[in-house]
GUMARNU-462351 format. One line per 5 residues: number of its first residue (from 0); for each residue y, z, x of N, C-alpha, C. Coordinates in pm, 1 decimal, decimal comma, always signed. Example, Ala and Ser with C-alpha at 12.3 -4.5 7.8 and 13.67 -1.06 7.14 Angstrom:
<atoms>
0	-569,0/+780,0/+1319,0/-450,0/+780,0/+1230,0/-330,0/+780,0/+1320,0 ~ -225,0/+708,0/+1285,0/-106,0/+714,0/+1367,0/+3,0/+787,0/+1290,0
</atoms>
This chain:
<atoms>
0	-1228,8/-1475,7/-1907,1/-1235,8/-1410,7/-1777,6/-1095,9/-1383,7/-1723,2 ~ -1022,4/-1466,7/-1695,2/-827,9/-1469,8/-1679,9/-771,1/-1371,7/-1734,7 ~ -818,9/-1307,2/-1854,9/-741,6/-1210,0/-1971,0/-807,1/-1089,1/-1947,0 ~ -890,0/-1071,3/-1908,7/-1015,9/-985,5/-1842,0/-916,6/-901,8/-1726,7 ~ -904,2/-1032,1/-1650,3/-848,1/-994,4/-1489,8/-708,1/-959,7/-1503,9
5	-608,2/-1019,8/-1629,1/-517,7/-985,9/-1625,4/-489,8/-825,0/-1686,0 ~ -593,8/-764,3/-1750,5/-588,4/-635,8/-1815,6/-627,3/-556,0/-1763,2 ~ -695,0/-562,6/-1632,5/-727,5/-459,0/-1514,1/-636,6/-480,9/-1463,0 ~ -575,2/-595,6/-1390,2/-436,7/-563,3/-1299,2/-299,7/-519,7/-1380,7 ~ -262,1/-467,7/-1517,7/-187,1/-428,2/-1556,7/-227,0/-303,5/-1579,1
10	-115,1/-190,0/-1605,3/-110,8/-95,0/-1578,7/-199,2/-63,4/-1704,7 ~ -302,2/+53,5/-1692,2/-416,7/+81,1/-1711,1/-377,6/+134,8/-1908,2 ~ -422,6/+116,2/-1990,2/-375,2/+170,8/-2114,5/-523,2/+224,9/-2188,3 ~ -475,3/+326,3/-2247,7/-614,3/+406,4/-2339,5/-697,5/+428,4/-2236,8 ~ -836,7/+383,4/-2291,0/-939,6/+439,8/-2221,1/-1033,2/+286,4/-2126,7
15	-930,7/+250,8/-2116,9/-989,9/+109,5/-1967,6/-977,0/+143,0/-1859,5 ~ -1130,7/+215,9/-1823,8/-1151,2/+240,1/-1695,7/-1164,6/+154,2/-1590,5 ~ -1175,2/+65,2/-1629,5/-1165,2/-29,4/-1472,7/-1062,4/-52,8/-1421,6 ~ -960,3/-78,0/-1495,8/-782,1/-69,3/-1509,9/-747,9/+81,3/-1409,7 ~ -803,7/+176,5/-1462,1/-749,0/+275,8/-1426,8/-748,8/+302,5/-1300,0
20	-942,9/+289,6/-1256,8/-979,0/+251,4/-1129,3/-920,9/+172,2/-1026,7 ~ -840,2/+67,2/-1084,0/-808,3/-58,2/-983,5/-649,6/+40,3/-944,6 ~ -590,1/+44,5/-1031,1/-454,7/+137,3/-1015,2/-449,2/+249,2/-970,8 ~ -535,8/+312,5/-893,3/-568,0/+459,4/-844,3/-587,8/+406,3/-704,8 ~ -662,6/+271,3/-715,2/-722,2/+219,4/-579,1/-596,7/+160,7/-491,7
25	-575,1/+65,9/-605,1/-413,2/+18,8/-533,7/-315,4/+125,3/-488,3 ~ -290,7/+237,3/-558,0/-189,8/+351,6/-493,2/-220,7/+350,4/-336,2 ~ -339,0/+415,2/-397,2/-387,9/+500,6/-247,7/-405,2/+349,0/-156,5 ~ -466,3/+291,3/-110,4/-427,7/+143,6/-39,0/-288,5/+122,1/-40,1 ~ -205,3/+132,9/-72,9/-30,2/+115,2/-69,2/-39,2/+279,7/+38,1
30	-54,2/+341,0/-5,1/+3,9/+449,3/+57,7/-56,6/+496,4/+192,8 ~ -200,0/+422,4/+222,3/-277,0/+416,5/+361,6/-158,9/+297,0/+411,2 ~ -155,6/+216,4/+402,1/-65,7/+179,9/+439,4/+61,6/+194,5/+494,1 ~ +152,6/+253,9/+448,2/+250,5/+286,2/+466,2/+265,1/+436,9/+555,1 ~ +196,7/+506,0/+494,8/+194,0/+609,1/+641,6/+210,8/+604,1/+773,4
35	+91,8/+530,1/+811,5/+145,3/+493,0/+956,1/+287,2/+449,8/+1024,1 ~ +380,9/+378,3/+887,6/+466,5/+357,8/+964,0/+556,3/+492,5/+943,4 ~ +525,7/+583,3/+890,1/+627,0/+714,2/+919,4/+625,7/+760,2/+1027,5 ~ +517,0/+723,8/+1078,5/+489,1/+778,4/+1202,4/+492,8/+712,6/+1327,5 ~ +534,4/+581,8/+1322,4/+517,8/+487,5/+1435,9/+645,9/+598,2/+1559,9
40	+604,3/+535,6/+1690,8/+679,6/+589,5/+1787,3/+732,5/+505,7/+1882,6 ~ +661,1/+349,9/+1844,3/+713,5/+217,4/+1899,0/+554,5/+111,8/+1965,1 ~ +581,0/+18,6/+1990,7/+489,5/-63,2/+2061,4/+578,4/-138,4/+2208,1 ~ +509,1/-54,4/+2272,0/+607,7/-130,6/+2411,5/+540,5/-228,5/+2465,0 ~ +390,8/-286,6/+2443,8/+332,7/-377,6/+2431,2/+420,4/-543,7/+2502,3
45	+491,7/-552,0/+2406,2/+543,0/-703,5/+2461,4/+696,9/-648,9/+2456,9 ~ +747,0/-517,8/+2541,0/+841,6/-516,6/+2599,2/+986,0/-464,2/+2500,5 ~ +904,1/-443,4/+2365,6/+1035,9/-362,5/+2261,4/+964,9/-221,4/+2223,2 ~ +1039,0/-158,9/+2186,0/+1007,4/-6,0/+2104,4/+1121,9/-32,9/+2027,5 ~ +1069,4/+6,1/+1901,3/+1152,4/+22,8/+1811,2/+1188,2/+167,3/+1752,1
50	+1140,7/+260,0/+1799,4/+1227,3/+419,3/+1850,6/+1331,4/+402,0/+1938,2 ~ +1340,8/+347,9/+2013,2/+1453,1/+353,3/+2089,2/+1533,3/+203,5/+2036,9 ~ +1539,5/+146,0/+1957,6/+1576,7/+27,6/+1941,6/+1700,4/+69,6/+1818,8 ~ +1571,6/+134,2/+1718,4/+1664,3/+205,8/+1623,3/+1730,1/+317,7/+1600,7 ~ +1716,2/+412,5/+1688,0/+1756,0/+541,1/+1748,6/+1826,5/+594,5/+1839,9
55	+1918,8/+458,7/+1910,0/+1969,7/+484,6/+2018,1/+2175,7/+453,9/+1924,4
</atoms>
């Protein structure tokens, strides 16, 4: 089962679709991720923005 799990979480080779699946899934989840912060504009919330923190 360990060798199983370790051959889906490595990068996907031939025709192991579950591999491939998990690594398509992980991109896109990395990259939902990270979007938002291209776009952040700050949280003034508890009194910082970090637009004006790092931008000034």
């Amino acid at each position: 089962m360990r060798k199983r799990i370790f051959e889906i979480i490595e990068v996907s080779k031939d025709n192991d679709r579950v591999s491939f699946i998990y690594d398509i899934t992980m991109l896109f989840a990395i990259i939902v991720s990270i979007v938002p912060l291209a776009f952040i504009l700050g949280n003034n919330r508890f009194g910082f923005n970090i637009t004006n923190h790092y931008c000034s």
